[in-house]
C-alpha positions in Angstrom: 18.1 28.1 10.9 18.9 31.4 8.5 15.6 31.3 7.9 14.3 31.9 11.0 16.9 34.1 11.8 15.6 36.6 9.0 11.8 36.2 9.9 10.4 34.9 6.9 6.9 34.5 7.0 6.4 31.0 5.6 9.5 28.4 5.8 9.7 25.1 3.3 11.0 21.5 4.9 12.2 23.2 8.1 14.4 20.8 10.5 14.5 21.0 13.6 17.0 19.2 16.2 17.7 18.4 19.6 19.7 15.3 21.1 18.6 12.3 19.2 15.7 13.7 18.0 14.9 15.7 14.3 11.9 16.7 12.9 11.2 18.1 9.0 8.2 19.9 9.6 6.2 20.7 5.8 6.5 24.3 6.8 6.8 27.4 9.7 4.6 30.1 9.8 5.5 33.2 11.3 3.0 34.5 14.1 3.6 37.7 15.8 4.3 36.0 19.3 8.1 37.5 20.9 10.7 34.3 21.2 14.3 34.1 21.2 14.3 34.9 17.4 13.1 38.4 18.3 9.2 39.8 18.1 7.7 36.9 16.2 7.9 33.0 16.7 6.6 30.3 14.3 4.3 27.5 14.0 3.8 24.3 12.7 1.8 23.6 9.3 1.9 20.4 8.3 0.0 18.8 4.9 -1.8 15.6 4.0 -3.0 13.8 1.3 -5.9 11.9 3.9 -9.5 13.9 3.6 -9.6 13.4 7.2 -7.4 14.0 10.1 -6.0 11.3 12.1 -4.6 11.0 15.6 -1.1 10.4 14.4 -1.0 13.6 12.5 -1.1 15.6 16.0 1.1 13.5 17.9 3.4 14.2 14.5 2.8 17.7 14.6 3.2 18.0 18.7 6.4 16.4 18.1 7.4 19.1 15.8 6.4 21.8 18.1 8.0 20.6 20.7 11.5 20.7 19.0 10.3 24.0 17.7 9.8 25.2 21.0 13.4 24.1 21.8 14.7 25.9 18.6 12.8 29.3 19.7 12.6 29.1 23.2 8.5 29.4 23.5 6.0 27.3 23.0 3.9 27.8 19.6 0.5 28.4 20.5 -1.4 26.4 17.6 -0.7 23.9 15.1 -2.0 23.2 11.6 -2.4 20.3 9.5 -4.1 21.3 5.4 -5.4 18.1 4.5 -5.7 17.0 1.1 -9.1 19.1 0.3 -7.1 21.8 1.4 -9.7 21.8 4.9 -7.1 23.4 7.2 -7.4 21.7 10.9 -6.2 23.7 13.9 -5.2 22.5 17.5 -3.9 24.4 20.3 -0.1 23.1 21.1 -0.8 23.2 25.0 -3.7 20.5 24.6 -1.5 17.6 23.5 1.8 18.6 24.7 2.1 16.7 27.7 0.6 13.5 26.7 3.2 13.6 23.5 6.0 14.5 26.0 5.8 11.3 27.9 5.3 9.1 25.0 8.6 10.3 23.6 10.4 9.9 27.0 8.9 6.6 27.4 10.2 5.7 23.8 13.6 7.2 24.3 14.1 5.3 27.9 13.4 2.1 26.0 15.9 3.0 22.9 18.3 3.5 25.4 17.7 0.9 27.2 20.0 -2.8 27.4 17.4 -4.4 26.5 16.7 -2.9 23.5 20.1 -2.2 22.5 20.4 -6.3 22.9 16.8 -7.9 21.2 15.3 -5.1 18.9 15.2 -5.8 15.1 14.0 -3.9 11.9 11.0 -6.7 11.8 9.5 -6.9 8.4 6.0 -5.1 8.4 2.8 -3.9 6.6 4.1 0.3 6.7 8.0 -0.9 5.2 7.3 0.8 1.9 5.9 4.5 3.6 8.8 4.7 6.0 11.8 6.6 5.6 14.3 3.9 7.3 13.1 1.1 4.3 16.7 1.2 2.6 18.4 1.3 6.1 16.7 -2.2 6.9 16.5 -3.6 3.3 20.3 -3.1 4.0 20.4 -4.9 7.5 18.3 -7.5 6.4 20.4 -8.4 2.7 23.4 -8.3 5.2 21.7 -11.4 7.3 20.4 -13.1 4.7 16.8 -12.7 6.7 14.4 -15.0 5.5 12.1 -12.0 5.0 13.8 -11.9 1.7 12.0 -15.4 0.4 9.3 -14.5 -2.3 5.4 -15.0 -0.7 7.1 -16.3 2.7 4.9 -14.9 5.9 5.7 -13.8 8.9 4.3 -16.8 10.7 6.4 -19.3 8.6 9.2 -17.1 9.4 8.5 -17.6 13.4 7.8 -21.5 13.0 11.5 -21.8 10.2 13.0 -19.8 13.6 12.1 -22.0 16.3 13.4 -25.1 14.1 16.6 -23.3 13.8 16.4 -21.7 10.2 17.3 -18.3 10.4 18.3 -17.1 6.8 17.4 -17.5 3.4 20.9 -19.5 2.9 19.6 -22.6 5.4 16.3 -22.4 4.2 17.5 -23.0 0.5 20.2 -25.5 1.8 17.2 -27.8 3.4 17.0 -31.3 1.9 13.5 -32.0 0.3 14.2 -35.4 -0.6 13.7 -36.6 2.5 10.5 -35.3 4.0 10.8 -38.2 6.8 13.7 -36.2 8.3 13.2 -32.4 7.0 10.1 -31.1 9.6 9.0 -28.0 10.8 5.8 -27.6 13.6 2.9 -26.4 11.9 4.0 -26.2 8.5 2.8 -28.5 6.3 5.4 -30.3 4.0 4.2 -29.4 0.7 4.1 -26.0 2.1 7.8 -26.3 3.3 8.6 -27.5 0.1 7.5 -25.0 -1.7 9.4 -22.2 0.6 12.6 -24.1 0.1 12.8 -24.2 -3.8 11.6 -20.6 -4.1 14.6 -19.7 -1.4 17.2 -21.7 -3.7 16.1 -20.1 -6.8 16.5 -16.9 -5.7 20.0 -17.9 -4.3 21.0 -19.4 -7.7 19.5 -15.8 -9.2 21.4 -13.7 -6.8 24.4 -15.8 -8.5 23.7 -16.2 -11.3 23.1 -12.4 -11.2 19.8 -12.5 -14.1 16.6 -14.3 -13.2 15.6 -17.4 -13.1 12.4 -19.4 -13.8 11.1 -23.0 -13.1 8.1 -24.2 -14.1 5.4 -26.0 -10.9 4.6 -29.4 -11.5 0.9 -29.1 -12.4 -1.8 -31.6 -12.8 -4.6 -31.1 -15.8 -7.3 -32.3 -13.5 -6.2 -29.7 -10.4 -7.3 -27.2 -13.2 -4.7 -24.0 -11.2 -1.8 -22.7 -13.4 -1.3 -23.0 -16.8 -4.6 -24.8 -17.0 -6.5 -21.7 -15.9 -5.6 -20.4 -19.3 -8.2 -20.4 -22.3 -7.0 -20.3 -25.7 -6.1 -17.3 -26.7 -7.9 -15.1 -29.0 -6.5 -12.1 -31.2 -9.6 -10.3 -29.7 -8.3 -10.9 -26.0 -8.5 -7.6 -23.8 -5.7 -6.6 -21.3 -7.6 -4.4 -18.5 -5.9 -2.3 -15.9 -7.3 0.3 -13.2 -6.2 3.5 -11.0 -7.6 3.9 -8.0 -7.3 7.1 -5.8 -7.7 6.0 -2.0 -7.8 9.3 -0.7 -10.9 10.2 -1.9 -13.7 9.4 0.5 -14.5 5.7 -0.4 -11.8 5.4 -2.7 -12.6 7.0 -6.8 -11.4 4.7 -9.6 -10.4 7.1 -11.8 -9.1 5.5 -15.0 -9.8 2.3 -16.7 -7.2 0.9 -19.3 -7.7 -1.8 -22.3 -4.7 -3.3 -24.6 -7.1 -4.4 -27.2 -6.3 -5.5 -31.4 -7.9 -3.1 -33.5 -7.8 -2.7 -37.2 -4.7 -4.6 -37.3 -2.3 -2.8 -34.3 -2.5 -2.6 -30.5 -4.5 0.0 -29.4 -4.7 1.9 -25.7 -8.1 2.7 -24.9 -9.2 4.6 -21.3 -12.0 5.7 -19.8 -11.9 8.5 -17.0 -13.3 9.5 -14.1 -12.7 12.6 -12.1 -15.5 12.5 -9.6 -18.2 10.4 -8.4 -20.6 11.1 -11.2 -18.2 10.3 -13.7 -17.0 6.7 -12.1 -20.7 5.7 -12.6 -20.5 6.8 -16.5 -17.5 5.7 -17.0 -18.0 2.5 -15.5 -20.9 2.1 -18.0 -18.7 2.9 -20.6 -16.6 0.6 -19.9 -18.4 -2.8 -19.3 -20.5 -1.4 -22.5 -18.0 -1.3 -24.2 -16.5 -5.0 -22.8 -19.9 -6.8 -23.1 -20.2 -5.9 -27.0 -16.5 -6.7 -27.9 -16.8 -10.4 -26.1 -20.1 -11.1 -28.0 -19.1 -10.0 -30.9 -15.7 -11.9 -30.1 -17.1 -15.2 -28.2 -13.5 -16.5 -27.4 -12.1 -13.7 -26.1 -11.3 -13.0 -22.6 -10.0 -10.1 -20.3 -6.7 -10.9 -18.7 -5.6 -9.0 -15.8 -2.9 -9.2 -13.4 -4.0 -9.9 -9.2 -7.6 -9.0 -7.6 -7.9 -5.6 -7.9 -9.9 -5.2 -11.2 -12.6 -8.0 -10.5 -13.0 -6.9 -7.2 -13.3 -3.1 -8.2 -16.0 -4.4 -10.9 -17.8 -5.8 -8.5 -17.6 -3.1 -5.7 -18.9 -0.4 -8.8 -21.3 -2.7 -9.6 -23.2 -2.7 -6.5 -22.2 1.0 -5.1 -23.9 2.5 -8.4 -26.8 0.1 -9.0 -25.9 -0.2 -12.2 -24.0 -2.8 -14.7 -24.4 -6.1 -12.1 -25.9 -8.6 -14.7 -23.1 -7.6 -17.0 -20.5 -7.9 -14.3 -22.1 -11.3 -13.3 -22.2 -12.6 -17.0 -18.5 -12.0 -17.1 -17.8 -13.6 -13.8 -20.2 -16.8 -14.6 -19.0 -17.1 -18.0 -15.3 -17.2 -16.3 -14.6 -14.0 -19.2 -11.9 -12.8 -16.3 -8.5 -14.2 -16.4 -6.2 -13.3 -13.7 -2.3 -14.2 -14.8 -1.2 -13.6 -11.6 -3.0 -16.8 -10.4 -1.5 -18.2 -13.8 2.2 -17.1 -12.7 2.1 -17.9 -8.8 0.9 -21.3 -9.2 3.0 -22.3 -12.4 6.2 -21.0 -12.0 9.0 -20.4 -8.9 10.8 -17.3 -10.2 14.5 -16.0 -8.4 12.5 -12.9 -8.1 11.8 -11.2 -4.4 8.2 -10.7 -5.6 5.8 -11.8 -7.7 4.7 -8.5 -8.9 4.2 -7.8 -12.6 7.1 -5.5 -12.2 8.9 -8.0 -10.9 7.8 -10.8 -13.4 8.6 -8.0 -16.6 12.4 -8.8 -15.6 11.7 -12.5 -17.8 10.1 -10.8 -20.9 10.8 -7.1 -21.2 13.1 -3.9 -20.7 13.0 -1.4 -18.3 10.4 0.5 -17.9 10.6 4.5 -18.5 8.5 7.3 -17.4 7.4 10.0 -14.7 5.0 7.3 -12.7 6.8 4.1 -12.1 4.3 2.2 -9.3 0.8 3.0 -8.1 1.6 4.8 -5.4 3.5 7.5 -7.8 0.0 7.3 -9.9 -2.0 8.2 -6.8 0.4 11.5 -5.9 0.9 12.3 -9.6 -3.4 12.7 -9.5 -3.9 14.0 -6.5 -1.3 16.9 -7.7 -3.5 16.8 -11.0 -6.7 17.9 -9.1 -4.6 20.4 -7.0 -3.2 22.5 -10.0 -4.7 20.2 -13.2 -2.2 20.0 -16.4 -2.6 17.5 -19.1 0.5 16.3 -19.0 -0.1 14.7 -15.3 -2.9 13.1 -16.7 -0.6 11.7 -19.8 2.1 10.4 -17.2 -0.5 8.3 -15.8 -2.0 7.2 -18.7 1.6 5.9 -19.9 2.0 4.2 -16.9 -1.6 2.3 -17.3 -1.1 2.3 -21.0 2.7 0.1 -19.9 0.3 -1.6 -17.4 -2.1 -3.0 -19.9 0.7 -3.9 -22.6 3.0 -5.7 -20.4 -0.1 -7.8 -18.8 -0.6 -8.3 -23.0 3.0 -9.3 -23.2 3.2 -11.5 -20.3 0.4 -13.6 -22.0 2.3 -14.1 -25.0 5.7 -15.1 -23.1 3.2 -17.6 -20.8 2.3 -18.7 -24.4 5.4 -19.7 -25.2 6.3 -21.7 -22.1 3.8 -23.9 -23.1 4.0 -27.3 -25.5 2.0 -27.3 -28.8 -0.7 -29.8 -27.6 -1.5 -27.6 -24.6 -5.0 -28.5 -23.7 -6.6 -25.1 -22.9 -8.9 -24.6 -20.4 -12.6 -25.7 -21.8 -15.0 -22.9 -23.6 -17.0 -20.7 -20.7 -20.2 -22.2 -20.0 -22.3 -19.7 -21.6 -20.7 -20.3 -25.0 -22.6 -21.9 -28.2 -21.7 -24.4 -29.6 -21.4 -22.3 -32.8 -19.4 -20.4 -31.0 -16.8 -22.4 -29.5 -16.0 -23.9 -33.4 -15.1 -20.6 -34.0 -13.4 -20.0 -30.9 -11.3 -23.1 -32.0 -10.4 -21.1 -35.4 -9.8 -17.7 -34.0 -7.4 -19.5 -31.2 -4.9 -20.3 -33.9 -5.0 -17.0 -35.4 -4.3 -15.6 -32.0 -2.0 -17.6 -31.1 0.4 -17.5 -34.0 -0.3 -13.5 -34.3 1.1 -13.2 -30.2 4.0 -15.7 -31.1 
């Protein structure tokens, strides 16, 4: 408010009120248009890291004028949003005013409403992490004990454990899987049930116990999921990561991370990519680089942790015409290991998630750093490409470099979970037989080197 008051010509995080309503807007800019301030007014700029712009950046901005126009007593004449290629897009207030008007009259009739006061809840959703009330509901729903809480539950199971009466984490945990005859929910299938139950009452014995908890699955050699995914380990095994900048049109994957034994130590090894060009070369590199290590190395294997790097393989593969029979030998001869397939179906953990940042809690410390989860990697490079500085580019390699070396470390404590007679899963089809006798030898050199 001093601010405007004083006619600056640009104004940082400016917040606006009126009733119920707020708006931060990124910034004001003074425009030589008489208000209630005196011979000038201001307008709305607003910034975004999307390429293009999106019809729920004006009704945000629109909403921000409108207080602003409340603040000033005129309406701005334009608005701006500076995208994240700096393109700046302008729209004239008057055109979307109206429209935006009766949406928010329409929302605030409902939020006032009886009905809302009496049957509206913070419902779990896709946009949880990006909004501003997350820690408000994480809140609400801790103090209910909402079943939204249970690790890998959906929000269909949630609807079908509702209409049969189970409404927190507590009941769902207290449910009595011995006797299947009498325990029954519509439309989800008892194995299924069973499942949501034990992970709901080891996270109840965590939140307890107050450290985490593990269990290990009942698995079955012959099912071949789990533990029996697992090949035997190899010194020589690689421990692949990627970052990936959505923002860029068609997404960029800008860095690609191995944990790999060199020379006796652990070494971090990336390859970068700043533009579209580079991704191609880079990519190259990179699966070069893989397809010589693994025949030099028959029995090793690259771990990684969920979908994203074998997808992203394959997605570079056929965008650049480039690198598929490699990518296609590594599928075939099953050289990609994902432990997060490994974890999920081997182990119920008292953690919320099954994350690797989640999973870390069972096998190492904290983690430190400027770039603590992918979405901090993506703003940490877009600010790189905005005003470069190698130490942006070191914070994310850190955090891919802690990426690759817990995925590394969660392989050895998998290890250890494991009996001595273990039968691994067999050699990869394409192997030799020569091969797989020295895959046998290197196995318990790796083995005892990660234990």
């Amino acid at each position: 408010a001093e601010a405007r008051k004083t006619g600056d010509d640009f104004i940082y995080q400016a917040t606006s009120f009126h009733d119920v309503l707020i708006a931060h807007a990124d910034f004001l800019k003074r425009v030589e248009k008489p208000s209630t301030l005196g011979d000038y007014s201001y307008e709305v700029m607003d910034t975004k890291l999307s390429r293009t712009a999106k019809s729920k950046f004006l009704t945000q901005l629109v909403f921000y004028s409108k207080l602003l126009s409340l603040v000033q007593g005129t309406d701005p004449g334009y608005m701006v949003v500076v995208l994240g290629d700096m393109t700046e897009k302008v729209y004239r207030y008057v055109d979307f005013k109206f429209t935006v008007e009766r949406q928010t009259r329409r929302f605030l009739d409902f939020v006032k409403s009886a009905d809302a006061q009496k049957n509206t809840y913070p419902s779990p959703c896709a946009k949880c992490e990006q909004c501003h009330w997350r820690d408000l509901c994480k809140k609400r729903w801790d103090d209910d004990d909402h079943l939204c809480r249970v690790a890998n539950i959906t929000s269909g199971q949630m609807h079908k454990l509702n209409a049969a009466g189970v409404t927190t984490m507590a009941q769902l945990a207290s449910l009595d899987v011995s006797n299947m005859s009498a325990l029954r929910v519509a439309k989800i299938q008892p194995a299924t049930l069973t499942n949501l139950v034990k992970q709901a009452a080891l996270q109840r014995r965590g939140e307890r116990a107050g450290s985490p908890i593990y269990e290990l699955r009942p698995l079955k050699a012959e099912d071949k999921k789990g533990f029996y995914r697992l090949p035997a380990p190899s010194q020589y095994d690689l421990y692949f990561d990627m970052e990936g900048n959505p923002l860029v049109p068609g997404g960029l994957e800008y860095l690609f991370g191995l944990w790999l034994f060199d020379c006796g130590v652990y070494v971090f090894k990336a390859f970068w990519a700043h533009n579209r060009a580079e991704e191609k070369r880079a990519f190259e590199a990179f699966m070069d680089f893989v397809m010589q290590h693994v025949r030099q190395h028959p029995d090793a294997h690259v771990y990684h942790y969920a979908a994203y790097e074998e997808t992203a393989l394959k997605k570079l593969a056929s965008l650049h015409g480039t690198r598929e029979a490699q990518v296609d030998t590594l599928l075939r001869e099953q050289k990609l290991v994902d432990l997060y397939k490994v974890v999920k179906e081997s182990l119920w953990v008292s953690e919320p998630r099954y994350s690797i940042k989640n999973i870390e809690h069972f096998y190492r410390g904290q983690r430190e750093g400027d770039v603590q989860n992918a979405g901090a990697s993506i703003v940490m490079y877009e600010k790189w490409m905005e005003v470069g500085g190698d130490d942006l580019l070191q914070a994310i390699a850190d955090y891919n470099k802690d990426d690759v070396e817990s995925t590394y470390q969660l392989h050895v404590w998998l290890q250890s979970l494991l009996p001595a007679d273990f039968a691994w899963r067999s050699a990869s089809v394409a192997t030799t037989a020569g091969a797989s006798k020295a895959s046998s030898s290197r196995a318990e050199d790796g083995r005892s080197h990660a234990n």
